[in-house]
N, C-alpha and C positions, 0 to 999 in steps of 0.2 A: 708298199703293197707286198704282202708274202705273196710267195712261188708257189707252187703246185707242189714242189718235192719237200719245204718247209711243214705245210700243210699237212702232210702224208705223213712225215718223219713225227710229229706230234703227236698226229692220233694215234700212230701206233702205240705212242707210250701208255698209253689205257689200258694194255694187256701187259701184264707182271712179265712175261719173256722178253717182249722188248726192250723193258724196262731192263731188265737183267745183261739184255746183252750190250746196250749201251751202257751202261749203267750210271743212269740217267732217271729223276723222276720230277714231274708236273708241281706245281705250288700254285695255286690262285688266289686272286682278291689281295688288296692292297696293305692292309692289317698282317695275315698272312704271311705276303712275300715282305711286306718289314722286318717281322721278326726272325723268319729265315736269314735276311741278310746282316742282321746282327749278331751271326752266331760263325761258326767257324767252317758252314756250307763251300762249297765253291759253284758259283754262280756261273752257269752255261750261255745260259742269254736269258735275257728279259722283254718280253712285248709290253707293250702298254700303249693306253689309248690316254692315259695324262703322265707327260715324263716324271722319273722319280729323283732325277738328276744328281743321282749317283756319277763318283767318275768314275766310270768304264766308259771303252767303247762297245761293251755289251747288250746294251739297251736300245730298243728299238721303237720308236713309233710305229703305230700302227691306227686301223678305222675300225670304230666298231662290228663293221662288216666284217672284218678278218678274225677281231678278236672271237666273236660267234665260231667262226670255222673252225678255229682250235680249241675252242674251252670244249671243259667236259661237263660243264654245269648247264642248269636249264636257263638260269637268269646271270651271263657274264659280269664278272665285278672288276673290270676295268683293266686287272694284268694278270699273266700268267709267263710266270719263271720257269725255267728248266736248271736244277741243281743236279749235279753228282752225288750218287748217293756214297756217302761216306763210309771208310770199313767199322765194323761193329772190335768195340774195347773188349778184353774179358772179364768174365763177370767177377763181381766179387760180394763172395759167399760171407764177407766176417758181418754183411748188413741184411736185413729184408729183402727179398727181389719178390715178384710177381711172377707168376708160369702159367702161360695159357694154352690149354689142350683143344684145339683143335677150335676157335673162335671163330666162325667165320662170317658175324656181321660189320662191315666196315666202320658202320656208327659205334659199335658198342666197342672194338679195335681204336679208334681215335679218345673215344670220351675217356679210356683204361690209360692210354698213355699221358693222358692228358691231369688224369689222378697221378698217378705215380708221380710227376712230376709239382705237383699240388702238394703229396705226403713226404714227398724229399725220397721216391724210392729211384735210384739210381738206375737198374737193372730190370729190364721186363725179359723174361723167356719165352717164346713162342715154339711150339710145338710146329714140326713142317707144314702140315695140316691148317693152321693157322694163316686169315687174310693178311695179304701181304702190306708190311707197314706203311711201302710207296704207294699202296692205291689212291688212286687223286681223293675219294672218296674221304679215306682214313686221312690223307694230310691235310686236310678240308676241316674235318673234325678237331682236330689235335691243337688248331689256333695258335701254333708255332714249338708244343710243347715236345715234338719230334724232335728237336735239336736239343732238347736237355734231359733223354731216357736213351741208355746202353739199352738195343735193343738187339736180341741174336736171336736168330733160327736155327734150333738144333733139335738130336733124336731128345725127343724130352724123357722118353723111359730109359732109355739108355742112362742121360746125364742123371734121372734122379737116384738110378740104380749105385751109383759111382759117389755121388756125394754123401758125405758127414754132417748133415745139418737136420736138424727138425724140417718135417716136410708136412703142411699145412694140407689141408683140402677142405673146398668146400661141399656142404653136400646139406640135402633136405633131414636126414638123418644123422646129427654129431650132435657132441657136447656144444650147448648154450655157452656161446663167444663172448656173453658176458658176466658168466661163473667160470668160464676157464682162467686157471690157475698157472698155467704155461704158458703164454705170448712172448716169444722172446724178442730178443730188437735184431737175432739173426735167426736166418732159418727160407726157407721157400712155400709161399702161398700160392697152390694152385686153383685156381678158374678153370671151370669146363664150359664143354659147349654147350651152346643156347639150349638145345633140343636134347640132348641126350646125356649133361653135367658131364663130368667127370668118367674117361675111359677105366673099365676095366681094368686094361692091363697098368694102367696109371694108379687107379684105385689099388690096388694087393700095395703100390712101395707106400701108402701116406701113413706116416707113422701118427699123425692127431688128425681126425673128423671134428670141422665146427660146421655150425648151424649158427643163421641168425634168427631168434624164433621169432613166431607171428603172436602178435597182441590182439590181433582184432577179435568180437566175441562170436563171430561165425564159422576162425577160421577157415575158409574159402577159398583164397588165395592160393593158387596152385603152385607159385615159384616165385622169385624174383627176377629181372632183368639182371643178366651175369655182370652191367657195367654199374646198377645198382648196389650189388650184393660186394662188390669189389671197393667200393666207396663205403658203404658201412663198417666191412674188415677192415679197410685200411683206417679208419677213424680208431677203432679200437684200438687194433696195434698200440697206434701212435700214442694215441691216451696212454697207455701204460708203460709209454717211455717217459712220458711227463711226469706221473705219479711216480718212480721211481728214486 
């Protein structure tokens, strides 16, 4: 049976400060915490209501009853891990990375890491402003692909202002992604927010505007979903590593 201060120390982790100050983040469901533990995580503790019989003495029995107490999901999937969140690598500019200005849906944050990790992009950027990678939310989403994307938080107009690379953006207005003539297999693709694309002061550094255009005969369609539009670019890109 967990404790009352067990219980408390959990929920806290729900709020990114917490998270931060332990630095410590939630994993749930069993698919999930497998693929966390295949990776080079360092594992805090493990609850679970069917043991995973892992050797550690890390792992814990527990009653559904409990496990309710600490998930952060509506419908509990049997465990939920606490991992150390691991320090972020530096990035490396000689390949594609992704940059995301100010993202703040967790769903479309998990499904982007979750591509990058699909396209082989090594490196996601996140602007401060951007949901934080550990929200249970996001690690929920990501179906384990958090362990395989260099993810950093940093001033993103600062760092774009500083780098030598081709600086990507997307936007409802640019050259057609599939007449562009420049796709390099290095350079930074930036993603804006949901509601507002691409900041201003982010927009003056993007040295190439793509677009992915709309075929439909009404066009109607007012936008794309940002983790949509990210999965089409990244398809192209890649396509024109292969034709090369």
């Amino acid at each position: 049976m967990l404790s009352k201060n067990q219980i408390k120390l959990i929920n806290k982790l729900k709020l990114k400060k917490h998270r931060a100050e332990m630095n410590v983040f939630v994993a749930e469901g069993i698919k999930t915490i497998k693929e966390l533990l295949k990776s080079n995580l360092k594992l805090q503790h493990l609850y679970t209501t069917e043991l995973f019989n892992i050797e550690t003495d890390l792992e814990t029995l527990i009653s559904e009853a409990d496990l309710k107490r600490i998930s952060f999901l509506t419908t509990p999937n049997k465990a939920l891990a606490i991992f150390e969140i691991p320090k972020s690598k530096p990035i490396d500019l000689s390949k594609l990375c992704v940059a995301l200005d100010d993202v703040r849906d967790p769903g479309n944050l998990g499904t982007i890491i979750r591509l990058c990790d699909w396209f082989g992009v090594q490196d996601l950027i996140c602007s401060v402003g951007t949901v934080d990678c550990y929200n249970p939310k996001v690690v929920q989403a990501t179906m384990g692909s958090i362990t395989r994307v260099n993810i950093n938080y940093i001033d993103l107009e600062r760092f774009v202002t500083e780098v030598n690379v081709p600086v990507y953006g997307a936007f409802m207005e640019g050259e057609n992604v599939y007449n562009h003539t420049a796709l390099n297999d290095s350079g930074i693709l930036i993603m804006g927010n949901e509601a507002n694309g691409v900041s201003k002061p982010i927009e003056a550094l993007i040295t190439q505007k793509i677009t992915i255009p709309r075929f439909g005969s009404l066009q109607a369609t007012e936008s794309l979903n940002v983790a949509t539009a990210t999965s089409i670019l990244l398809s192209e890109f890649k396509r024109r590593t292969i034709e090369r």
